[in-house]
C-alpha positions as a LaTeX table, in Angstrom:
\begin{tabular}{lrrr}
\hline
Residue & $x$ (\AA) & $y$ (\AA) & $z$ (\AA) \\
\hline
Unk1 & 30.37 & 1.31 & 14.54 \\
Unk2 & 29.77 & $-0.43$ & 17.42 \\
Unk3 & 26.78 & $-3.01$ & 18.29 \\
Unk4 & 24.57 & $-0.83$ & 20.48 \\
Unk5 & 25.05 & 2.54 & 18.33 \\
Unk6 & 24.74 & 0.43 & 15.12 \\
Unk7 & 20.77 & $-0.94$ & 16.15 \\
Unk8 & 20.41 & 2.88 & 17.29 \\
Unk9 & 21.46 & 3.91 & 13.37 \\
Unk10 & 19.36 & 0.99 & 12.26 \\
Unk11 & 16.24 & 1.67 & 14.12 \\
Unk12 & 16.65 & 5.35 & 12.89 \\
Unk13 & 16.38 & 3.81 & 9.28 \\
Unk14 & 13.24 & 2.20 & 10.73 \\
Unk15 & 11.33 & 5.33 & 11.85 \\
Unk16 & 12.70 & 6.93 & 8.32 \\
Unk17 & 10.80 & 4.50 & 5.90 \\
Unk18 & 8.08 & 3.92 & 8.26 \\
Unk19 & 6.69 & 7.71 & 8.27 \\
Unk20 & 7.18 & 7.72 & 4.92 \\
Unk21 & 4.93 & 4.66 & 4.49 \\
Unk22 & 2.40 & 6.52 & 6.72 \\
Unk23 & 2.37 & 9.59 & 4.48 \\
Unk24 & 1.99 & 7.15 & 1.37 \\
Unk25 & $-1.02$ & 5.25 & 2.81 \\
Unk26 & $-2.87$ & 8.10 & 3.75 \\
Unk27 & $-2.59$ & 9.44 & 0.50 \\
Unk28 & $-4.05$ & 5.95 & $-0.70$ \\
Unk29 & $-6.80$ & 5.33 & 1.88 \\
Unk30 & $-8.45$ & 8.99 & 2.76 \\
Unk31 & $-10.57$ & 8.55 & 0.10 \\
Unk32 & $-12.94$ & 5.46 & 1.09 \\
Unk33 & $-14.12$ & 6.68 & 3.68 \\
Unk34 & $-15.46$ & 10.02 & 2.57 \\
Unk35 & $-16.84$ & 8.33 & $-0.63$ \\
Unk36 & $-20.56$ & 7.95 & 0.91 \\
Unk37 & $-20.00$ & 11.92 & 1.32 \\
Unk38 & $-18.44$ & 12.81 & $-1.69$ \\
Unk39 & $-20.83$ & 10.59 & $-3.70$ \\
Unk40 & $-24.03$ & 12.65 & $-2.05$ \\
Unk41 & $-21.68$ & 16.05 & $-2.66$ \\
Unk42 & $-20.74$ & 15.62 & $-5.88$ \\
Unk43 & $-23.13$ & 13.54 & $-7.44$ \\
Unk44 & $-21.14$ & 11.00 & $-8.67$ \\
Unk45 & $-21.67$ & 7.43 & $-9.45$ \\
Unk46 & $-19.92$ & 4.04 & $-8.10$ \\
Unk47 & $-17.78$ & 4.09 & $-11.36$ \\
Unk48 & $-16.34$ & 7.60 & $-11.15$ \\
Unk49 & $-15.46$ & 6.77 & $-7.39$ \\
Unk50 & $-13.78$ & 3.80 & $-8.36$ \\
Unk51 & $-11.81$ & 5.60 & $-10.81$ \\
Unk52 & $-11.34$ & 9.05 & $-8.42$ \\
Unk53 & $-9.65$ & 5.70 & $-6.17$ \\
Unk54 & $-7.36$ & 4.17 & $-9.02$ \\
Unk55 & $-6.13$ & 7.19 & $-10.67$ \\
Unk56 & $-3.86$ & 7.80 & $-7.62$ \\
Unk57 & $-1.64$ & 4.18 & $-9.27$ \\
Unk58 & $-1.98$ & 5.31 & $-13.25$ \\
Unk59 & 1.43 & 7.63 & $-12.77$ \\
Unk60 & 2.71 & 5.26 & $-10.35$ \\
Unk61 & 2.91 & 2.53 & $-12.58$ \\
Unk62 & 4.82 & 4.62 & $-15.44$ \\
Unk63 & 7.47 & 6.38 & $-12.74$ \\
Unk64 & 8.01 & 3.76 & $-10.07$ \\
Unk65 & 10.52 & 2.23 & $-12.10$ \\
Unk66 & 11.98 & 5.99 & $-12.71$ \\
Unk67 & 11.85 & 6.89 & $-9.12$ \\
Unk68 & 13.32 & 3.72 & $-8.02$ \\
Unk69 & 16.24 & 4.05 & $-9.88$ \\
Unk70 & 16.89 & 7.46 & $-9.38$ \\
Unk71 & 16.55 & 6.33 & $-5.33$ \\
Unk72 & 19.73 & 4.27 & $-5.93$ \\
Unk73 & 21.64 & 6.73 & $-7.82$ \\
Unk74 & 20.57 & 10.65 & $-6.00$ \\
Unk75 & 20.22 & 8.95 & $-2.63$ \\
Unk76 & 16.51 & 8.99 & $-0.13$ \\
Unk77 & 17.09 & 12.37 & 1.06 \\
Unk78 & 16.68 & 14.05 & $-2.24$ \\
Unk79 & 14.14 & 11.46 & $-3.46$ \\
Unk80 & 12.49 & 11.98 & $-0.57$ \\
Unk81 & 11.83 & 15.27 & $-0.34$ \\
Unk82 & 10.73 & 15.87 & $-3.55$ \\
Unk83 & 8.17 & 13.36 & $-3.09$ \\
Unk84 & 7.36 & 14.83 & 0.07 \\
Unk85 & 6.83 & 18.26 & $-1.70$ \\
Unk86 & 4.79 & 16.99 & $-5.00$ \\
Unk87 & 2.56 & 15.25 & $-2.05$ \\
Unk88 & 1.62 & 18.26 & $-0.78$ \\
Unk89 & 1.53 & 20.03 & $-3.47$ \\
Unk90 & $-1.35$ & 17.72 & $-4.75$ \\
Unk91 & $-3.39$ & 17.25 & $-1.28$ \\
Unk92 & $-3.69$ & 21.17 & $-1.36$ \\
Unk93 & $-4.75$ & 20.74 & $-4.96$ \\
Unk94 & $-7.29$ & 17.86 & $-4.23$ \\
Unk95 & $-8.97$ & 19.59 & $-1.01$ \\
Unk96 & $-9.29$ & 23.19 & $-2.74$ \\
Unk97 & $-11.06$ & 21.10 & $-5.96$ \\
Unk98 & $-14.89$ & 21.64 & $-6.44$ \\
Unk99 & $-15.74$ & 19.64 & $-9.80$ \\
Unk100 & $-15.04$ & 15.86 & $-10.68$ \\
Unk101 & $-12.12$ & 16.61 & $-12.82$ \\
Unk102 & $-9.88$ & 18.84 & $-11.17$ \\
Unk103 & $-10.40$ & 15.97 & $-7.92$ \\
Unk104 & $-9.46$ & 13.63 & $-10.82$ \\
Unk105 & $-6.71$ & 15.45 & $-12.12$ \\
Unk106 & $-5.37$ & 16.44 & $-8.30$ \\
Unk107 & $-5.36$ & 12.72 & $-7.84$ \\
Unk108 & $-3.53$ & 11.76 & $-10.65$ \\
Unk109 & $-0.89$ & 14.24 & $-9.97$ \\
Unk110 & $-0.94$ & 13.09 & $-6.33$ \\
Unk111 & 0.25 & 9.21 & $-7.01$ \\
Unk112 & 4.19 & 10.36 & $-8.35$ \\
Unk113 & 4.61 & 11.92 & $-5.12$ \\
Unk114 & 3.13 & 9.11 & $-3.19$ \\
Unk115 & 4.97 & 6.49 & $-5.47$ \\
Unk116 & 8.09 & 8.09 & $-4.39$ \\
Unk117 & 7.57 & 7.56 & $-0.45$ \\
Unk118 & 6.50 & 3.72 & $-0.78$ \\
Unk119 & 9.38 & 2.85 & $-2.47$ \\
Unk120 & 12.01 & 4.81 & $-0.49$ \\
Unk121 & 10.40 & 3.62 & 2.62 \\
Unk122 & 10.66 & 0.43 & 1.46 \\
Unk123 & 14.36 & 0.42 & $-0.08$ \\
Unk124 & 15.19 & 2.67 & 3.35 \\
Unk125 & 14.35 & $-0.42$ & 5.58 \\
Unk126 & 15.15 & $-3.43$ & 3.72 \\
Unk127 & 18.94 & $-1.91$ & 2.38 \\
Unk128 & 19.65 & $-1.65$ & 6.50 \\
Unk129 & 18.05 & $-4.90$ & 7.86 \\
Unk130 & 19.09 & $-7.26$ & 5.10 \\
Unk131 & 21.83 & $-9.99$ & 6.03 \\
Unk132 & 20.51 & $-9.57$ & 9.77 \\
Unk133 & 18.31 & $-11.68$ & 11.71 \\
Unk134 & 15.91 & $-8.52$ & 11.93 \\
Unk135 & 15.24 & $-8.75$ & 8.66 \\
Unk136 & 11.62 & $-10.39$ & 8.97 \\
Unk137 & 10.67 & $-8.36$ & 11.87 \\
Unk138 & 11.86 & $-4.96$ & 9.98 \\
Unk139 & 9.98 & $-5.45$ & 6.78 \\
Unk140 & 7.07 & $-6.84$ & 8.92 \\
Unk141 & 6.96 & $-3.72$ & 11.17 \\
Unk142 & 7.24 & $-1.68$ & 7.87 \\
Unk143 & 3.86 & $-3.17$ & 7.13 \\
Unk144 & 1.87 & $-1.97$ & 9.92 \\
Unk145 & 2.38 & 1.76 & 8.48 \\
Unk146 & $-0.39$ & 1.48 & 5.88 \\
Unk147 & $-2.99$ & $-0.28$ & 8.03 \\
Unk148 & $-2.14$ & 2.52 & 11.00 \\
Unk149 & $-3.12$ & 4.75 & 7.94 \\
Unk150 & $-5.84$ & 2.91 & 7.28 \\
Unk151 & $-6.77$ & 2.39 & 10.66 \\
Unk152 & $-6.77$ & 6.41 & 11.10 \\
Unk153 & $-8.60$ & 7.02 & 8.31 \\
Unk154 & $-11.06$ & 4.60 & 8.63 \\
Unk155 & $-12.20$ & 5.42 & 12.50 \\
Unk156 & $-11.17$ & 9.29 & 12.36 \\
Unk157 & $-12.31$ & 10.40 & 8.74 \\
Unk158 & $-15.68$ & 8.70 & 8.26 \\
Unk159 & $-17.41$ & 10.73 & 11.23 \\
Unk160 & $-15.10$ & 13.85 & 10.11 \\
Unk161 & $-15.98$ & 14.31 & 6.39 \\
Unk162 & $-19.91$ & 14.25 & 8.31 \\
Unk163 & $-19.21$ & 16.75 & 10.15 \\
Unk164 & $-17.24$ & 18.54 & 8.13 \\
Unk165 & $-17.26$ & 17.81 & 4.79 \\
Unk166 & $-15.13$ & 15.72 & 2.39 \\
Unk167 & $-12.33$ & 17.98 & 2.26 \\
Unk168 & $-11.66$ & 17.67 & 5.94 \\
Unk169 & $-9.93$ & 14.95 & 5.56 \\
Unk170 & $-7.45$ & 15.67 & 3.26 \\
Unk171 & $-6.38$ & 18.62 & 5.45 \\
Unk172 & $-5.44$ & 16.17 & 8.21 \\
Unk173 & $-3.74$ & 13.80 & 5.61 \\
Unk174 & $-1.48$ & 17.52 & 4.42 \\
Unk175 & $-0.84$ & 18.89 & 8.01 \\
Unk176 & 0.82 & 15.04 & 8.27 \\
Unk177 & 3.08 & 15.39 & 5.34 \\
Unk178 & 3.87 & 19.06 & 6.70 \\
Unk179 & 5.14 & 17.47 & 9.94 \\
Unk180 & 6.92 & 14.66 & 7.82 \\
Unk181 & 8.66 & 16.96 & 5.78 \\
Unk182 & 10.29 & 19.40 & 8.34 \\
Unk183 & 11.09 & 15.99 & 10.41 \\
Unk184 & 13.13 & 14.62 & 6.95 \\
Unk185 & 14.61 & 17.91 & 6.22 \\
Unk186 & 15.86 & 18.37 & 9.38 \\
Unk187 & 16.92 & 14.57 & 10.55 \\
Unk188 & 17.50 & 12.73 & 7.88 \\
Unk189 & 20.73 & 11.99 & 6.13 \\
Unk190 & 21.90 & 9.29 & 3.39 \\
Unk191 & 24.32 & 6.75 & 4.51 \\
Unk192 & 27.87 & 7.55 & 3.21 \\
Unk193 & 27.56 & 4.34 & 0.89 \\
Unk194 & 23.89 & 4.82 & $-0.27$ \\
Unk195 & 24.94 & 6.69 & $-3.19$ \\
Unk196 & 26.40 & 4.10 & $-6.20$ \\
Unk197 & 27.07 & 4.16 & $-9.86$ \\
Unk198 & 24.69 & 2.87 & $-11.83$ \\
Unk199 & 23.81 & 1.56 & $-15.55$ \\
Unk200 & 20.93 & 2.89 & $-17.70$ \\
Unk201 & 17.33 & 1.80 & $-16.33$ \\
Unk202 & 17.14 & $-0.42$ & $-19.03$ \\
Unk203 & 20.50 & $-1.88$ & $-18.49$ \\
Unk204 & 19.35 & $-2.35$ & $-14.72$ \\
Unk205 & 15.73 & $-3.52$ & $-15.44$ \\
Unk206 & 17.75 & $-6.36$ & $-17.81$ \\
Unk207 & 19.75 & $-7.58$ & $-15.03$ \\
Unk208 & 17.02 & $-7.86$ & $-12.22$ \\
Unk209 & 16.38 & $-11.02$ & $-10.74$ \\
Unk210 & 13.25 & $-12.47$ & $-13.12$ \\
Unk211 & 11.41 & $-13.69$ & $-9.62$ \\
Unk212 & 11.09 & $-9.83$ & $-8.48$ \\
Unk213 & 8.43 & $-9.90$ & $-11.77$ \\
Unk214 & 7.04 & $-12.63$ & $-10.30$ \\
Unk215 & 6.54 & $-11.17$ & $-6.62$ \\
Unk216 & 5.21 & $-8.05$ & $-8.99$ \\
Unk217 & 2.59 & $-10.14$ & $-10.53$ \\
Unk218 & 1.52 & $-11.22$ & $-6.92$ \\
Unk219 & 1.70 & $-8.15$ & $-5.47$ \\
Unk220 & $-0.71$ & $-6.34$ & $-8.00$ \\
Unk221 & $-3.02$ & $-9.43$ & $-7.65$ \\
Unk222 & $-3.64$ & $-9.24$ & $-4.40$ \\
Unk223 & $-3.58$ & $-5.13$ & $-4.62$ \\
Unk224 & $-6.03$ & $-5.42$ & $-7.18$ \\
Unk225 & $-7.95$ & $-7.65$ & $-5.41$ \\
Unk226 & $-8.00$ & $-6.20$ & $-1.62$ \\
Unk227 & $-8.35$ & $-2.82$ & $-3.12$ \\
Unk228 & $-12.19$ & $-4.03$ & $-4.02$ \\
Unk229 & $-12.52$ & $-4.54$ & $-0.45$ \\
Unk230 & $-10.83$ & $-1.39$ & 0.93 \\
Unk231 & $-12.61$ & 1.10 & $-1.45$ \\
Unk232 & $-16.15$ & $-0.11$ & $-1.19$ \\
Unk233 & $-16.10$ & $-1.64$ & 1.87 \\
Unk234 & $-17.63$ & 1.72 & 3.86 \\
Unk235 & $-20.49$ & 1.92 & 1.09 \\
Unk236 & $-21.48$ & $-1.64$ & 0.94 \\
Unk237 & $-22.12$ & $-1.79$ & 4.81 \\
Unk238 & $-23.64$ & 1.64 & 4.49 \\
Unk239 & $-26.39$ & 0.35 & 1.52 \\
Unk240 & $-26.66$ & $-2.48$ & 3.94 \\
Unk241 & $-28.58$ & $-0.40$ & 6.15 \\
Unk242 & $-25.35$ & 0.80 & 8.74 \\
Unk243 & $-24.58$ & 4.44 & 9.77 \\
Unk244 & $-21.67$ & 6.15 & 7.62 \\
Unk245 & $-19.65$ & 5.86 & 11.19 \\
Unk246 & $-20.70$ & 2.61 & 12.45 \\
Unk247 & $-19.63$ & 1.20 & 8.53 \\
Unk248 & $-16.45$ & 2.92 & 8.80 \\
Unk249 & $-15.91$ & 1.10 & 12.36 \\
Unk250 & $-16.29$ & $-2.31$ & 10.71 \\
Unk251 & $-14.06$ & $-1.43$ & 8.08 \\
Unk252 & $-11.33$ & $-0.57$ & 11.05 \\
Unk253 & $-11.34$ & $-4.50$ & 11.77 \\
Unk254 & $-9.32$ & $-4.95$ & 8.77 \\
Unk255 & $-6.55$ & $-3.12$ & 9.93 \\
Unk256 & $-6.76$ & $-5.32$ & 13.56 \\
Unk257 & $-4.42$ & $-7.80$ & 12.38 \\
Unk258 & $-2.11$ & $-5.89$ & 10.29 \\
Unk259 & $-1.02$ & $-3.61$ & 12.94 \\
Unk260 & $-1.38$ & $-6.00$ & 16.19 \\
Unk261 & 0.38 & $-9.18$ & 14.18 \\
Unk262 & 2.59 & $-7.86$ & 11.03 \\
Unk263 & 5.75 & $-8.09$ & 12.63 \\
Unk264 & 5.40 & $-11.41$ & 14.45 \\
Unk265 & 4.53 & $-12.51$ & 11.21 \\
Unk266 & 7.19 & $-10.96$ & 8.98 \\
Unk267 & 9.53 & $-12.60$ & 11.34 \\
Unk268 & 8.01 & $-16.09$ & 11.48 \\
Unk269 & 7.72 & $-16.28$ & 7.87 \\
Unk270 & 11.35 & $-15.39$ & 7.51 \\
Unk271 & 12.39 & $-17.77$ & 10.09 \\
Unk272 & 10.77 & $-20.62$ & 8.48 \\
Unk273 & 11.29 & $-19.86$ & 4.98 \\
Unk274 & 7.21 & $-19.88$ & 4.65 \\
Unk275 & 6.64 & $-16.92$ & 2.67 \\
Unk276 & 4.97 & $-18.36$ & $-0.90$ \\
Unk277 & 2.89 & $-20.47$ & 1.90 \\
Unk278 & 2.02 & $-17.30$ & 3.34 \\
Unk279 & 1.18 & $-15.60$ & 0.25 \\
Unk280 & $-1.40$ & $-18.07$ & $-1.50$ \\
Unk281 & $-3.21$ & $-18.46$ & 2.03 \\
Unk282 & $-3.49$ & $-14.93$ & 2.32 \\
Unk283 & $-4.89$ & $-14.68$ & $-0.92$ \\
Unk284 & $-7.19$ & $-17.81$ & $-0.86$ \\
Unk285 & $-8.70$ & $-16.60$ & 2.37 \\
Unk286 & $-9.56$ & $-13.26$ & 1.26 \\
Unk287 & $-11.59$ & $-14.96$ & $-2.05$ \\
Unk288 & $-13.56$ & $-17.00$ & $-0.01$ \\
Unk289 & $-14.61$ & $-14.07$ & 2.55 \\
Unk290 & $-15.10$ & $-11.95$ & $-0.40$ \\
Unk291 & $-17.61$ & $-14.48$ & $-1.72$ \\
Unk292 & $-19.23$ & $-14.51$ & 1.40 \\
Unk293 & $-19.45$ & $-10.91$ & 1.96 \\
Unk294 & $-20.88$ & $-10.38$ & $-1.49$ \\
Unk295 & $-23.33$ & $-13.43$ & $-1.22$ \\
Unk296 & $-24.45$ & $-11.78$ & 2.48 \\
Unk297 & $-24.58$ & $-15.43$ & 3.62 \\
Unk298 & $-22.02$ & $-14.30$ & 6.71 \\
Unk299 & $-21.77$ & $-12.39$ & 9.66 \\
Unk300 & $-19.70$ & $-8.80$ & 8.57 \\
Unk301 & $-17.85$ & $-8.82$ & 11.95 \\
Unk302 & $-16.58$ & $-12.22$ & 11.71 \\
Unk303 & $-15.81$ & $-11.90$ & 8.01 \\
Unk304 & $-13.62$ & $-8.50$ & 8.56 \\
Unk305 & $-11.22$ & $-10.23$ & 11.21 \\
Unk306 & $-10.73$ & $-13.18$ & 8.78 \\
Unk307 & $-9.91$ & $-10.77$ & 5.92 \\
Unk308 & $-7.59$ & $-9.02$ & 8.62 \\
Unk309 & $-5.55$ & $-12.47$ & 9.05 \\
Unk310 & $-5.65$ & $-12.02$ & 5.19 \\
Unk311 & $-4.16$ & $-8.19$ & 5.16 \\
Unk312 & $-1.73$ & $-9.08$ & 7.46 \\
Unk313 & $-0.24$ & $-11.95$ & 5.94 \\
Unk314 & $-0.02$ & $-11.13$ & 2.03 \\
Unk315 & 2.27 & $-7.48$ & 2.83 \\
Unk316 & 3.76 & $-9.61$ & 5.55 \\
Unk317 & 5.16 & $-12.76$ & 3.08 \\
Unk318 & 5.57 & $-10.44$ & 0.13 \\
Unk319 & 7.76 & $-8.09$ & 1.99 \\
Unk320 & 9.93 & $-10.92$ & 3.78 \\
Unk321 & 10.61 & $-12.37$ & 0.08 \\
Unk322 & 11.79 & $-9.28$ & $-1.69$ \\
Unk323 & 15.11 & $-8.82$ & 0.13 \\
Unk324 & 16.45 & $-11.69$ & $-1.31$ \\
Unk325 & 15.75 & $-11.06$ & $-4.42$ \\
Unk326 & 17.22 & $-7.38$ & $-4.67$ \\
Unk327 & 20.60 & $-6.79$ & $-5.66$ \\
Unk328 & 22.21 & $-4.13$ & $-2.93$ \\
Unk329 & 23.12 & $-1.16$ & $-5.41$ \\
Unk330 & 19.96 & $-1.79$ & $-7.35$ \\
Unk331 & 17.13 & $-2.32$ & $-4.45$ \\
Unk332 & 15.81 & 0.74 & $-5.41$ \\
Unk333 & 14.95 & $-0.35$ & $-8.78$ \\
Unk334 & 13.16 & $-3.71$ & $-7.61$ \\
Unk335 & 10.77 & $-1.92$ & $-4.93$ \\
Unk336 & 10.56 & 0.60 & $-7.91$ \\
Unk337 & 8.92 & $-2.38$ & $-9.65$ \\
Unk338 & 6.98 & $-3.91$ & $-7.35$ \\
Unk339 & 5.34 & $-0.07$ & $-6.83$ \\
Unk340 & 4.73 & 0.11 & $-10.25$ \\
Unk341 & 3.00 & $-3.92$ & $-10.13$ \\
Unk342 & 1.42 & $-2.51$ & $-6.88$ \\
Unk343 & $-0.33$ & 0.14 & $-9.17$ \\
Unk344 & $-1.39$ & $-1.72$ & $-11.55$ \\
Unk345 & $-3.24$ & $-3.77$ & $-8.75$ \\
Unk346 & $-4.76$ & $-0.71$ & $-7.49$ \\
Unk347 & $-5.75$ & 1.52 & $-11.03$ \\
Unk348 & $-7.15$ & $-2.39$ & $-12.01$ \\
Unk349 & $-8.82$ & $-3.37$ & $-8.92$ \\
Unk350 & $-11.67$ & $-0.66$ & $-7.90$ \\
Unk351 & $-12.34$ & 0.09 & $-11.28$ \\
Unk352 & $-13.26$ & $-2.94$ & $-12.44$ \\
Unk353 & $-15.42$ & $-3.85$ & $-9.29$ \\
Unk354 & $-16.69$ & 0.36 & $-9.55$ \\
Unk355 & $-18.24$ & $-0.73$ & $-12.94$ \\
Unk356 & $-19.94$ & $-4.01$ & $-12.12$ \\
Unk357 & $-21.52$ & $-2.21$ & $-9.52$ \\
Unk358 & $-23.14$ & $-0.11$ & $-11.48$ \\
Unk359 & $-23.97$ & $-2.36$ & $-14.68$ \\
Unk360 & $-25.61$ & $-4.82$ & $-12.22$ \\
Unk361 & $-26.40$ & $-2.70$ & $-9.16$ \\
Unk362 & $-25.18$ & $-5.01$ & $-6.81$ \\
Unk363 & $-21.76$ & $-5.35$ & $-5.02$ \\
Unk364 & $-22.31$ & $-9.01$ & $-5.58$ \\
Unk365 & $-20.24$ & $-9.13$ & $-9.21$ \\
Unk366 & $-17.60$ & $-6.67$ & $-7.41$ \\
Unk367 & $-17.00$ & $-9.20$ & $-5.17$ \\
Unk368 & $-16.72$ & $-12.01$ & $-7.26$ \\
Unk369 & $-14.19$ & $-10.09$ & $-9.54$ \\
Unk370 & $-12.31$ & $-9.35$ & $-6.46$ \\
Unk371 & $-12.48$ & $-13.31$ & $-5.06$ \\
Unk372 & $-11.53$ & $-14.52$ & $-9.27$ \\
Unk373 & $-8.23$ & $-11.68$ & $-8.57$ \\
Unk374 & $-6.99$ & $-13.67$ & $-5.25$ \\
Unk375 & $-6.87$ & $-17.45$ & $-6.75$ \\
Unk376 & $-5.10$ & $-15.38$ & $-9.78$ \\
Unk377 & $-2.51$ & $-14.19$ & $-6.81$ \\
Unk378 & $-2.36$ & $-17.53$ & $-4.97$ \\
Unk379 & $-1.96$ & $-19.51$ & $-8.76$ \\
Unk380 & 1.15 & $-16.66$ & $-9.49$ \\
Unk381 & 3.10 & $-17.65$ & $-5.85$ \\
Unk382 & 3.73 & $-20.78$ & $-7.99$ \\
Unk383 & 6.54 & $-18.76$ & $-9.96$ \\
Unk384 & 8.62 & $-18.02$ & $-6.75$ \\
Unk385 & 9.52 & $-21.57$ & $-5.91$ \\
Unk386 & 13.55 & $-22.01$ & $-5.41$ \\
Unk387 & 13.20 & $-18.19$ & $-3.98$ \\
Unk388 & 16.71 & $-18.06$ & $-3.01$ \\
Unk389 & 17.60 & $-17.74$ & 0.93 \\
Unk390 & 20.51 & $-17.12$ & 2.62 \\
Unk391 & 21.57 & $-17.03$ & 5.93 \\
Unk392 & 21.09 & $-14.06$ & 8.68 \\
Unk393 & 23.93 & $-12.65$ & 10.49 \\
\hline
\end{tabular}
């Protein structure tokens, strides 16, 4: 194919993963912040919010695995639009809910089909970019899709769930994945060669590069660790004394980095081969603003932009490491396992920090789990030394 209608292919590939990514992080993120509502709705305690957050990973990090391997062998269309219709399936379920459990339950249910998209949107892009010197950018503009989900959620569904109600929301979130799916349905199509033979998941798990387990561990300590942040962010400004909306703006400055700076980043880290650097300062930064967040003994506006260098680095380094450490007919299985260490990140994370909330009514011990999660993160980047590199065409 020639140059100009090869990038045009390629950049198709882009849009692909990248609305998928949307659709997964806006199954992730509508919930923070319409907790403050759902909490006065509902009745329901730090805890159960913590858990309403992680139960969206506990499938995840059973089938991501499952659905990463079946990505290599059925192709992304029909991957894809399966977990485009179990997606919907389960927003409808989760906004039509009225009692803890059957939110709990819709949730669940709702993290296979958003497992699903973040792997294919990640296999999608990085299966087309690696080998090329667009690699870093790619995988870098790949990471601005969950902080513009954030982002959206953060300054459109605070102020909407007040007006509205909690289920608001998650309306939006399903009119999105309605869009998304007629758009796949109708545009997308697998690459003749997408399609390969493959041995048993075991078999396949067996011959993965070890360092992808060791990105894994990474990835779910940071997850686990910036998932504090994400999920209680909007209540801890809001006990501080701030409006539901004016919390929810703050929170937006975490996503200021991510989306203005991911791909500059993806690509400079590539470039330079600085991606474990990348990774432990990410993850270093983000314990020490944690700590000072928690402690109160800082500014929040300053501390959100630092912890938005933070959010925009970790994705950035992670994701600019794991094409060289996938295998071409088996990429599907690796980002399978990263979204399954991703899960365990998230399930871990707000739970954890839900319940020392509430044993010592403060988001003080929250905060300090969260900082103890990032050194955990920066200590595992030691693993990936002699990451191996090679060469962009």
């Amino acid at each position: 194919m020639a140059g100009s209608d090869g990038m045009k292919t390629k950049l198709g590939y882009l849009a692909a993963g990248y609305g998928l990514t949307v659709a997964f992080s806006l199954a992730l993120q509508f919930l923070p912040p319409v907790i403050p509502v759902l909490r006065t709705s509902l009745g329901i305690s730090a805890s159960q919010a913590g858990t309403l957050m992680s139960s969206l990973a506990v499938l995840g990090i059973v089938v991501s695995p499952l659905v990463g391997y079946l990505a290599d062998r059925w192709g992304g269309r029909a991957v894809g639009l399966l977990g485009i219709g179990l997606l919907l399936a389960t927003e409808a379920w989760f906004a039509l809910s009225r009692s803890y459990v059957s939110l709990l339950f819709a949730r669940l249910c709702m993290g296979t089909g958003s497992a699903m998209l973040s792997i294919l949107g990640a296999q999608i892009i990085s299966e087309h970019y690696s080998g090329t010197k667009y690699l870093g950018a790619a995988m870098g503009t790949m990471n601005t899709a969950v902080p513009l989900g954030i982002l959206a959620s953060q300054l459109a569904f605070a102020p909407l769930a007040a007006a509205r109600g909690w289920q608001a929301p998650v309306w939006v979130c399903l009119a999105f994945t309605v869009l998304l799916g007629m758009v796949y349905l109708l545009r997308y199509r697998d690459p003749t060669h997408s399609v390969h033979q493959q041995p048993s998941l075991l078999q396949g798990m067996r011959q993965l590069d070890g360092r992808v387990w060791a990105l894994g561990a990474v990835w779910m300590l940071w997850n686990a660790g910036s998932m504090v942040v994400l999920t209680f962010a909007n209540d801890l400004l809001v006990s501080r004394g701030l409006s539901v909306q004016a919390a929810g703006g703050v929170a937006a400055l975490l996503m200021l980095f991510p989306i203005a700076a991911s791909t500059a980043m993806g690509h400079l880290l590539d470039r330079h081969h600085l991606q474990n650097a990348g990774a432990a300062a990410a993850c270093l930064l983000l314990a020490v603003c944690v700590i000072l967040l928690g402690t109160n003994a800082a500014p929040a506006v300053p501390l959100f932009i630092a912890m938005s260098v933070a959010m925009a680095l970790a994705p950035s380094a992670v994701f600019a490491t794991a094409p060289y450490l996938m295998r071409d007919q088996q990429s599907g299985l690796g980002y399978g396992v990263l979204a399954g260490m991703l899960n365990i990140g998230v399930a871990l994370g707000p739970v954890v920090a839900g319940a020392a909330k509430d044993a010592t009514g403060s988001y003080l011990a929250s905060c300090v789990a969260a900082a103890v999660l990032e050194v955990l993160g920066a200590l595992a980047v030691l693993l990936l030394r002699g990451v191996p590199r090679t060469e962009a065409a």
